[in-house]
C-alpha positions in Angstrom: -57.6 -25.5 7.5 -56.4 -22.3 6.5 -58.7 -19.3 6.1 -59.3 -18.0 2.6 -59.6 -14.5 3.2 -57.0 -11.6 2.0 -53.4 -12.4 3.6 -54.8 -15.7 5.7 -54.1 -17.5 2.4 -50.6 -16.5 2.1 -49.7 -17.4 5.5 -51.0 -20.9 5.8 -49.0 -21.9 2.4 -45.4 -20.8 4.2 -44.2 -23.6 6.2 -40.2 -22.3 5.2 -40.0 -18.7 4.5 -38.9 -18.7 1.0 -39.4 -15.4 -0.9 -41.5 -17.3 -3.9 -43.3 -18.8 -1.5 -45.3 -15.5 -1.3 -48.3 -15.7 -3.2 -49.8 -12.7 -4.4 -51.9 -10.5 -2.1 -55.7 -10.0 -2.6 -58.3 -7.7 -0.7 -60.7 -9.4 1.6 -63.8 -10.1 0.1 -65.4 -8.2 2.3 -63.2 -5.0 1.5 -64.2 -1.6 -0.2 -63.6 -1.6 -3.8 -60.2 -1.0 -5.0 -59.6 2.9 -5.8 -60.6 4.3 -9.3 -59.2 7.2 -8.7 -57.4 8.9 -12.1 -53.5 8.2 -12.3 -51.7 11.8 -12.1 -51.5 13.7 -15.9 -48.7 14.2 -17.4 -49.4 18.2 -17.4 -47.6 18.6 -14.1 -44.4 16.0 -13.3 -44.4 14.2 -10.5 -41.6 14.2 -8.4 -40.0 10.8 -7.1 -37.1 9.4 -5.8 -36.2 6.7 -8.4 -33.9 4.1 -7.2 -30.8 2.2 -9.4 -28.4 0.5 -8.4 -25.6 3.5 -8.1 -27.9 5.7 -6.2 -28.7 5.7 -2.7 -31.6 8.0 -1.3 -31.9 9.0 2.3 -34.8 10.5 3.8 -34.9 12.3 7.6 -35.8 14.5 9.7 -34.5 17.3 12.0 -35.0 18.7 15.4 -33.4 20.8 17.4 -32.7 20.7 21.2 -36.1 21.4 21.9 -37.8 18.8 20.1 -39.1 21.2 17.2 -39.0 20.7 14.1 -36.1 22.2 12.0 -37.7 23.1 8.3 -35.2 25.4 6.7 -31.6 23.4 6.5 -29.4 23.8 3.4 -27.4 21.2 1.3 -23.8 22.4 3.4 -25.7 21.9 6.7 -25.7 18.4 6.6 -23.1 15.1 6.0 -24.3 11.9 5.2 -21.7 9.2 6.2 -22.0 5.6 5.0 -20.2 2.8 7.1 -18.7 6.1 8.5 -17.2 7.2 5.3 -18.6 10.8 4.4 -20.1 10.7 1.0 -20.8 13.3 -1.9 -23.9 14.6 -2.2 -26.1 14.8 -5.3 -29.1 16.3 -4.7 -30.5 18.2 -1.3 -34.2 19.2 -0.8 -36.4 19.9 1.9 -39.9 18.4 0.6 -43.3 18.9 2.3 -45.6 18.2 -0.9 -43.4 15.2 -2.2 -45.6 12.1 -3.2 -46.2 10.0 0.2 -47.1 6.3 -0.3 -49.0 5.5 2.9 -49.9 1.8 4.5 -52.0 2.0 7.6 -51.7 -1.0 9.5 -54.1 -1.5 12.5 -54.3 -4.1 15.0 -57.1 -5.9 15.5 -57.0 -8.5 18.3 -58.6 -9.2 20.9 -56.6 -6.6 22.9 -57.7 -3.8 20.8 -61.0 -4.3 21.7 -61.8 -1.7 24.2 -59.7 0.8 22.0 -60.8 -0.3 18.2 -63.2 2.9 18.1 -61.0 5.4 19.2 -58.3 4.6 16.4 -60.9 4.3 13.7 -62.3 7.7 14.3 -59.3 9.3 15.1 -57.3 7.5 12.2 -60.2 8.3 9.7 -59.6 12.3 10.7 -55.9 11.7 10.5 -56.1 10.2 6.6 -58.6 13.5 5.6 -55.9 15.6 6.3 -53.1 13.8 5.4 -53.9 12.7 2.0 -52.6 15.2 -0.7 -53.2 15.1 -4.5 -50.9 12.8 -5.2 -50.7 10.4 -2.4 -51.8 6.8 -2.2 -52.4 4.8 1.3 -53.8 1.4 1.8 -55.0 -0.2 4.5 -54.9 -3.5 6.3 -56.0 -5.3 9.4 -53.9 -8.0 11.5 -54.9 -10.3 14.2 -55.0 -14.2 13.9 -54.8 -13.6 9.9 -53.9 -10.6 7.9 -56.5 -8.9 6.1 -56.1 -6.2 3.0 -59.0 -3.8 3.9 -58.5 -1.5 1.2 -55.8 -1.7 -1.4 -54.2 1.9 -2.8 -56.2 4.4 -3.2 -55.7 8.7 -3.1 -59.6 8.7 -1.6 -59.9 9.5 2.2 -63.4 8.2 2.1 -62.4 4.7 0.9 -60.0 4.2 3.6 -62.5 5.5 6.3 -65.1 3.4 5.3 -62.8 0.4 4.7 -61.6 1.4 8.8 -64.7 1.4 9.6 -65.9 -2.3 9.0 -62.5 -3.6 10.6 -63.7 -5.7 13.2 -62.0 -7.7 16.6 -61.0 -11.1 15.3 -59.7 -13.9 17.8 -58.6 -17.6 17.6 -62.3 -17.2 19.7 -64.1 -15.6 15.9 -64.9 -12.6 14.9 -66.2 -10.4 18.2 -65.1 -12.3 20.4 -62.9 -10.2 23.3 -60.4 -12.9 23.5 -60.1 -14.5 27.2 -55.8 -14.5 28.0 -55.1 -18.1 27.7 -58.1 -19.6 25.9 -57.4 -18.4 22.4 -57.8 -14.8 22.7 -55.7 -11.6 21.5 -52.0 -11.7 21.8 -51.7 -14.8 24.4 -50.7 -17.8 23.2 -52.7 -21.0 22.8 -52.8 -24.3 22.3 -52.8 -26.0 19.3 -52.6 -24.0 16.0 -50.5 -20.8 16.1 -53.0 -17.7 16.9 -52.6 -14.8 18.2 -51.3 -11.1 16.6 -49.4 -11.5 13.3 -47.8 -8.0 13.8 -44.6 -9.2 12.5 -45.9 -10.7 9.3 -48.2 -7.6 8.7 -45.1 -5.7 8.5 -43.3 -7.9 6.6 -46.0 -8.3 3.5 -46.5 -4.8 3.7 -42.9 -4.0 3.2 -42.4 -6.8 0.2 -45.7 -7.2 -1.3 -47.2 -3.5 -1.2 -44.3 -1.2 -0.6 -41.2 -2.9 -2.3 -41.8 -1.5 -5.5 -43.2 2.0 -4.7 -41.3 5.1 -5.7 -40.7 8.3 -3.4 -41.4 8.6 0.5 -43.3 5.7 2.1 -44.2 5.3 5.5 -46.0 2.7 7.4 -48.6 3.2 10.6 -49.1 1.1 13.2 -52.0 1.5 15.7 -50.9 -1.9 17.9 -49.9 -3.0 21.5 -47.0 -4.2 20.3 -47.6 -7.8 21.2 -46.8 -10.4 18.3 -47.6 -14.3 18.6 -47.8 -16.4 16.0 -46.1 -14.9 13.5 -44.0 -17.0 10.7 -41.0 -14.2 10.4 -38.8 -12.7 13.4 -38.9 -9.0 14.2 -35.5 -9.1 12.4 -36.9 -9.9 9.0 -39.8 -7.4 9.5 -37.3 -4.9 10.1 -35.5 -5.8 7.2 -38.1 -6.1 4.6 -39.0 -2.3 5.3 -35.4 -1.3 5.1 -35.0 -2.8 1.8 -38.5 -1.6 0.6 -36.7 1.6 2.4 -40.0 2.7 4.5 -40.3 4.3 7.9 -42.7 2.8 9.8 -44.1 5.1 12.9 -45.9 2.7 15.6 -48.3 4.2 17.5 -48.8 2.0 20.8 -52.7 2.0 21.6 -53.2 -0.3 24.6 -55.6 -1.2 26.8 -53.3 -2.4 30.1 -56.0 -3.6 31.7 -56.8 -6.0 29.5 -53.5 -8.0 30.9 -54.1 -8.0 34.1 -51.2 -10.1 35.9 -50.1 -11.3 32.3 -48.0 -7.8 32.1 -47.2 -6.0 28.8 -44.3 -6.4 26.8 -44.3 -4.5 23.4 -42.9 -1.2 23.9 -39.3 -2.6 23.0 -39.8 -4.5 20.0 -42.1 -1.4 18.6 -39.0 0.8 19.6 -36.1 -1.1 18.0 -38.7 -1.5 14.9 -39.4 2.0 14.4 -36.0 3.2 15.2 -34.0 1.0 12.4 -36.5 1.9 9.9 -36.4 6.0 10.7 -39.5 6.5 12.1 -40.3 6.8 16.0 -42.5 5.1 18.8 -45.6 7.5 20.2 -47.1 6.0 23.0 -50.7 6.8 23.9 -51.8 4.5 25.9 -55.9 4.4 25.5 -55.8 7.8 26.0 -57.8 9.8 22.9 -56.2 13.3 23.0 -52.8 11.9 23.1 -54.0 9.0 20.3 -55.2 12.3 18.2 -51.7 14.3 19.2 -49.5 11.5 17.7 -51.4 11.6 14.5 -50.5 15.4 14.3 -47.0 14.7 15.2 -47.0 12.0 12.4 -48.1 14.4 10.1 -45.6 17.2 10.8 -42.7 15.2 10.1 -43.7 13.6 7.2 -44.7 17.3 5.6 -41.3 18.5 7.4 -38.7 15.5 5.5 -35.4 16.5 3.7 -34.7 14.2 0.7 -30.8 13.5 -0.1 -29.2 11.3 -2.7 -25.7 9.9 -3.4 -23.8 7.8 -5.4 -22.0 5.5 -3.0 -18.3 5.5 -2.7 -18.6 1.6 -2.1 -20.3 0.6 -5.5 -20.2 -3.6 -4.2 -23.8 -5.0 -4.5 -23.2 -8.1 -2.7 -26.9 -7.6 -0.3 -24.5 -6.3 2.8 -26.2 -3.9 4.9 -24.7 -0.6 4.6 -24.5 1.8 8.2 -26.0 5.2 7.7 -25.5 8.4 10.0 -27.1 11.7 8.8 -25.4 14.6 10.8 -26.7 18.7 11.0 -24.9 21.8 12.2 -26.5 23.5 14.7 -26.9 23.3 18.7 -28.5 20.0 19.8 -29.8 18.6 16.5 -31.2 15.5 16.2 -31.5 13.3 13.0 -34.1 11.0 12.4 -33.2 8.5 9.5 -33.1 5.2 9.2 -30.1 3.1 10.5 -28.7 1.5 7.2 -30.1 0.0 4.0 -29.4 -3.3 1.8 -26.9 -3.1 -1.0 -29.2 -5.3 -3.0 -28.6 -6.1 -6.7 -31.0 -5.2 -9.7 -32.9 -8.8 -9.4 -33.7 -8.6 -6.0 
């Protein structure tokens, strides 16, 4: 029987993935209430990257040989190159107060249970800093289901309290520490799928909360990487954030002991996941100074981005996937950007 709460509902009615299939989302009922928080006035604009179909926006970041970051480039230090044909430039800005649309995504199997703790109170710092005047995050939880904790708000005190009540859930119940093999965390069972939906969190994020935003947007994981059970392939997940056109950052929190001879396998698919999307893998291991480290590292480079945008020299909006490479003049400069986007047309 499926589960009624938040995404749970969603995933049991998906036997083909079919994008109609996708019912609405809708907070657990246990959640925080959704944000009342006033929409900005109209006495100071906002800015936002507004997409259409003959512009293309590219958001990155720079660093230079040392692995700082680079915060004062200029429109003529840069080339952006589309299926390695160099394109015109429309606009060039480097933006540290630019809107940020923010999903927090934070594992909660049965392998997170030693390290739950640690990622709420250092997440719940990390989102009272982060959050600016004009910012909106949400939150949600995945294990066996996937669970909208809080929906968009601009209050750091909603999402902490809404991080705060996310609790270990295992094909076991709620609590329980999950035993490898008999129905617990990221191992696989028998019987009814179970396990981490990671893949599936990432992919309703990107399509159902995301796909629609304007300006920068970023997802972060707190996970071990592990996915069982999930309906959609790392593939898709990948490519529902490209077209929603959002980095995601993972941040791999693990407990190793908890897999004893079982070993550990999600540093790779974490890595190919961030790196497509533009963002970049920090792994921690269960270690709290480092946990609290990446957050600040997060937080640099999304208050250190540079915003381009271009018309493209190939105007076709068949859905291909379009290459990009983002290039900087300087000595050892490297460019973090996502790998490509979708050439999608208006209805999709």
């Amino acid at each position: 029987m499926c589960n009624r709460w938040g995404f749970a509902v969603l995933l049991c009615g998906l036997p083909a993935l079919l994008p109609a299939g996708w019912a609405q989302l809708a907070p657990s009922p246990d959640a925080p209430p959704v944000s009342t928080a006033p929409a900005p006035t109209e006495e100071e604009p906002v800015a936002t990257l507004k997409l259409s179909v003959s512009l293309v926006d590219v958001v990155f970041t720079v660093k230079d040989k040392s692995g700082n970051l680079v915060p004062h480039l200029g429109k003529d230090d840069c080339t952006v190159s589309e299926d390695k044909v160099p394109q015109t430039l429309k606009n060039f800005a480097a933006e540290s107060h630019l809107p940020l649309t923010l999903g927090i995504l934070l594992d909660t199997s049965g392998s997170q249970q030693r390290v739950l703790s640690l990622e709420q109170d250092v997440g719940s710092q990390f989102l009272e800093r982060v959050l600016q005047k004009k910012d909106e995050a949400f939150l949600l939880s995945f294990d066996v289901d996937v669970d909208l904790l809080q929906d968009y708000t601009n209050s750091a005190l909603q999402l902490s309290r809404a991080m705060s009540h996310a609790e270990i859930n295992t094909a076991g119940g709620n609590g329980a520490a999950g035993i490898p093999g008999a129905g617990g965390g990221t191992i696989p069972t028998i019987g009814a799928p179970k396990g981490t939906l990671l893949y599936d969190a990432v992919y309703l994020a990107a399509n159902q909360k995301m796909s629609q935003e304007t300006g920068r947007k970023a997802m972060i994981l707190l996970t071990d990487g592990e996915d069982e059970g999930s309906r959609v392939k790392i593939n898709e997940a990948i490519a529902a954030a490209q077209k929603a056109n959002v980095i995601v950052y993972t941040i791999l929190i693990a407990d190793r002991g908890f897999y004893g001879g079982f070993g550990y396998s999600g540093y790779s698919a974490m890595k190919k996941l961030t790196e497509e999307t533009g963002g970049r893998l920090i792994d921690v291991g269960n270690n709290g100074k480092k946990l609290e480290a990446a957050f600040q590292q997060i937080e640099d480079e999304l208050r250190t981005e540079y915003v381009v945008t271009y018309t493209p020299i190939n105007t076709k909006l068949d859905g291909g996937f379009r290459k990009l490479s983002v290039e900087c003049r300087g000595d050892g400069m490297k460019v973090q950007v996502r790998k490509g986007y979708f050439a999608l047309p208006p209805q999709e």
